[in-house]
N, C-alpha and C positions, 0 to 999 in steps of 0.2 A: 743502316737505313734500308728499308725497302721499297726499291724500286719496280717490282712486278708482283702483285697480288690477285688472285683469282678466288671467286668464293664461287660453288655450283654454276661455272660456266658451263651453259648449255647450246647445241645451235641443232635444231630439225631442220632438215631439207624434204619438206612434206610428212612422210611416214617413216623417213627414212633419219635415225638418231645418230646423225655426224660426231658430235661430240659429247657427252651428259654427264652431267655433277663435276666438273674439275676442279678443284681447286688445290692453287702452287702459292709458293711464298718463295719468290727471287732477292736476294738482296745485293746491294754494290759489293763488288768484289767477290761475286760468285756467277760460275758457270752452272748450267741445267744441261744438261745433256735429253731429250725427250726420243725413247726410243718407241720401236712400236712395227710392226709389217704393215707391208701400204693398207693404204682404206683405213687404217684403224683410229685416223683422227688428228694425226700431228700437225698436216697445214694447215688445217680448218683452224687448230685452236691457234696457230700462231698468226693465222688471218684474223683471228678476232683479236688477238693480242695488239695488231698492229693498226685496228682502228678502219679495217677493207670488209670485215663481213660483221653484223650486225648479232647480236647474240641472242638466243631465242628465250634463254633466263638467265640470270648470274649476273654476276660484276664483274667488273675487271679492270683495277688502276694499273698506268703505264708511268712511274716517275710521279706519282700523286695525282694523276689527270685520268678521269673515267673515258673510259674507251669510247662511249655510245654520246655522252653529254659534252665532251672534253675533245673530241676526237682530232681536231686540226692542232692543240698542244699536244694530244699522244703521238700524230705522224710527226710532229716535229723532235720528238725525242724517242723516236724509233731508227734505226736502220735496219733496215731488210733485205736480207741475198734469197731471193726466192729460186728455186730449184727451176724453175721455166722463165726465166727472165727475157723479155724480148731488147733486143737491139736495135738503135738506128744504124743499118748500115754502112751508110754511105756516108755517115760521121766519124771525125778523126776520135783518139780518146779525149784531146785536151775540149774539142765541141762538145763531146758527150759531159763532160762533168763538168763543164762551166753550164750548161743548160739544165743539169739538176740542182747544181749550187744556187742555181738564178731562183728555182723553184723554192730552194729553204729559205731566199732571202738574204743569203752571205754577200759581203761587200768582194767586190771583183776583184782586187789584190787579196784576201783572203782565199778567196777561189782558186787563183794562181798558185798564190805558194803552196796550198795543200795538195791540189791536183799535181806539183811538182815533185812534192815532197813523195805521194802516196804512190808515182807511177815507177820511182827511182824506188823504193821499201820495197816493190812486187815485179819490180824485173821487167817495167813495163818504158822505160823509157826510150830504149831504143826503136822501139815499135808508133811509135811519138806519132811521126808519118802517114802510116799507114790505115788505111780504113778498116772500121770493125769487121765488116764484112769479110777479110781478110784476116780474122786471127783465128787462131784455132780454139777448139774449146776448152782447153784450160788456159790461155791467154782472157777468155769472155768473161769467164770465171772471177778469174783476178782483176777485173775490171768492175763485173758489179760487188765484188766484197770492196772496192776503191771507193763506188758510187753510193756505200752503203756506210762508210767511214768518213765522207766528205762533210758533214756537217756535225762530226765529232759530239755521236747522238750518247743518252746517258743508257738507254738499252740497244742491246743489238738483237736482232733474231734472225739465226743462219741457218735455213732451207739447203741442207746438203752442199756445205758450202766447198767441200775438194774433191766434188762430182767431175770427173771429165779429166782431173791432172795426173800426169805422171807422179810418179813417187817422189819423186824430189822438190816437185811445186808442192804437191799434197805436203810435205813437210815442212817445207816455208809456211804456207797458210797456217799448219795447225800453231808451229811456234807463235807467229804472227796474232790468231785470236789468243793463246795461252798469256802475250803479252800485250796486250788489249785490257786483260783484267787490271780493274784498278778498284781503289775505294768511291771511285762517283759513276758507275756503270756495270751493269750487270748484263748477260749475255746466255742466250738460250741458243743450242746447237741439234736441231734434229738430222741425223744419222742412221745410216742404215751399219755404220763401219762402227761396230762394236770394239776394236781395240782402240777408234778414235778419239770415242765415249769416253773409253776408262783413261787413256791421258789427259783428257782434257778435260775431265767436270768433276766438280764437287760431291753436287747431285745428280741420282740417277731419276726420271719417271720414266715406266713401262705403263704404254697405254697399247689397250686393245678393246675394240668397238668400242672406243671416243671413250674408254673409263679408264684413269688411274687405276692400274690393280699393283703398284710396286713402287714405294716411294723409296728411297735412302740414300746415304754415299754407298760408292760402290762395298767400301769393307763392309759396314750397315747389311746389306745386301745380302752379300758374302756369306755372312754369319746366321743370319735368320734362316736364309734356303739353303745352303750346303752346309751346315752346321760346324762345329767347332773346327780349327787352323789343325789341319794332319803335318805333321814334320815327318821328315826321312831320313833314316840312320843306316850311315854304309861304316862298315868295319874291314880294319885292314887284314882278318884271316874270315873263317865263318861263321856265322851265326851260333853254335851251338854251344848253349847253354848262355847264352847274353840276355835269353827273354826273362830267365830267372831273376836277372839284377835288375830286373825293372823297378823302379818305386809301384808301390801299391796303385790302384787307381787309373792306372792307365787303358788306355783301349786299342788293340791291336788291331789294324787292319789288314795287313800285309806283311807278307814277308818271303825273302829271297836266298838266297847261297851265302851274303855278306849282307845282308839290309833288312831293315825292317820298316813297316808305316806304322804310328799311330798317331790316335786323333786326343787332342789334350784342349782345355777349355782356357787353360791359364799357360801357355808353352815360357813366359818369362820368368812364372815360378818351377816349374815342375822340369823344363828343358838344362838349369844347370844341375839339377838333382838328378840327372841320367847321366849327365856328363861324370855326377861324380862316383857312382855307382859302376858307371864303366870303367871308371878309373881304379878305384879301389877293388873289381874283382882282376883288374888287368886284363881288359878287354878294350884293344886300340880301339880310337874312332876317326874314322878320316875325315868324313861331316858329318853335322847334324844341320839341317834344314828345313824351310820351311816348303812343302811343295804347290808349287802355282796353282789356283784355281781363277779362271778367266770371267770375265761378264758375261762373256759367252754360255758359259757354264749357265748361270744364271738367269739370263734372257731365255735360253731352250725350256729351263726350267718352270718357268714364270709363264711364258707363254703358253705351252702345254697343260699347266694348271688351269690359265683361264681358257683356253680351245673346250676340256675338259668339262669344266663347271663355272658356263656360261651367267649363270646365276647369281656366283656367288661373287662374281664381281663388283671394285670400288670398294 
């Protein structure tokens, strides 16, 4: 089921093209991860996503409800952690989320047990007492992803949602959304934390000046811009004369004292055909692996392309 649809969302602010032609296909039981350097469009579009800014062409259903005609069923099946979230101060947290549950209309024993449920899940319940004003920033943090969970919406959209925490809260959160996925909710994460990205989402978009220029999962990704999976092969003496037993076909990229790299399109047909060719000239292997390429890789890549050729973006 899809639950977030966009066909050429657009939004001008005067002369100036905030966001232009987007269009995504989220469905229940999937993370989006929207990556992008600031300015390039990400809260804008997940402003229009959420039913707060108005879109200057395009569609956009939120859960089956059009964002522009539908808009008071879209905020009701949104939660939103936006990156600048203001707080009542001088509010305890159980005031603070009984005064936004009162807003979605939740019966007040509902209100309770989830605001009990949600502040003991994030570490918040000791802090029960104490006014907002008094938490720190990644205590505020885990208070609006609370307030943003509190009426158990069918999308989420998370505006930098483990900005401000230590590594260990940032770890709680991220498990926390990765178990959030379900079959009735889908959830979009914009990120500047590219290893956060690649834990956490199915799909990748790379927006720059408000256009899609990089849709896929991350392997998707992977494979298009840095081209076919390189493995690595260490030997237990050295190298010489092991390039010989190579299967035909292969592509060398490197190579060391005891190791070599190449790049293979198929590594689960061609990688036991090395193994057995090592074997059979009696040349040990200590590994054969696959070696890491990041989203990072990826994102430098992608964005450079479109810095590049402004043009030929979307």
């Amino acid at each position: 089921m899809v639950l977030i649809e966009t066909h050429d969302l657009t939004k001008h602010f005067g002369t100036l093209a905030a966001v232009e032609g987007v269009s995504l296909r989220v469905e229940a039981g999937e993370i989006l991860a929207l990556l992008g350097p600031n300015g390039a469009g990400k809260t804008t579009t997940i402003r229009m996503l959420a039913s707060i800014l108005r879109p200057t062409r395009g569609t956009a259903q939120i859960n089956g409800f059009d964002v522009v005609q539908e808009s008071i069923e879209v905020r009701r099946s949104v939660g939103f952690l936006t990156e600048h979230h203001g707080l009542y101060t001088r509010m305890r947290p159980q005031e603070y989320l009984e005064f936004f549950g009162s807003i979605y209309k939740l019966a007040t024993n509902v209100i309770r047990e989830r605001t009990v449920d949600l502040l003991a899940q994030y570490g918040l319940s000791e802090a029960s007492e104490l006014r907002l004003g008094q938490f720190s920033k990644g205590m505020r943090q885990k208070l609006i992803l609370i307030r943003a969970l509190l009426h158990d919406p069918a999308v989420l959209l998370l505006d930098e949602p483990t900005s401000a925490m230590d590594p260990s809260s940032a770890h709680m959160v991220r498990e926390s959304i990765s178990g959030l996925r379900s079959a009735n909710r889908a959830i979009v994460v914009c990120t500047h934390n590219l290893n956060e990205a690649e834990m956490l989402a199915d799909t990748i978009a790379i927006i720059l000046r408000g256009r899609i220029i990089a849709l896929g999962t991350p392997k998707e990704l992977k494979q298009q811009l840095l081209g076919d999976p390189v493995m690595e092969l260490h030997l237990a003496g050295s190298l010489d004369g092991a390039l010989r037993c190579l299967p035909p076909g292969i592509k060398t990229l490197d190579t060391g004292k005891n190791w070599l790299r190449y790049q293979v399109a198929q590594p689960e047909i061609v990688n036991p055909k090395v193994l057995q060719a090592m074997m059979e000239a009696g040349v040990k292997v200590v590994t054969l692996s696959e070696v890491e390429r990041s989203l990072e890789d990826v994102y430098l890549q992608v964005i450079a392309e479109g810095e590049n050729n402004p043009e030929g973006e979307g």
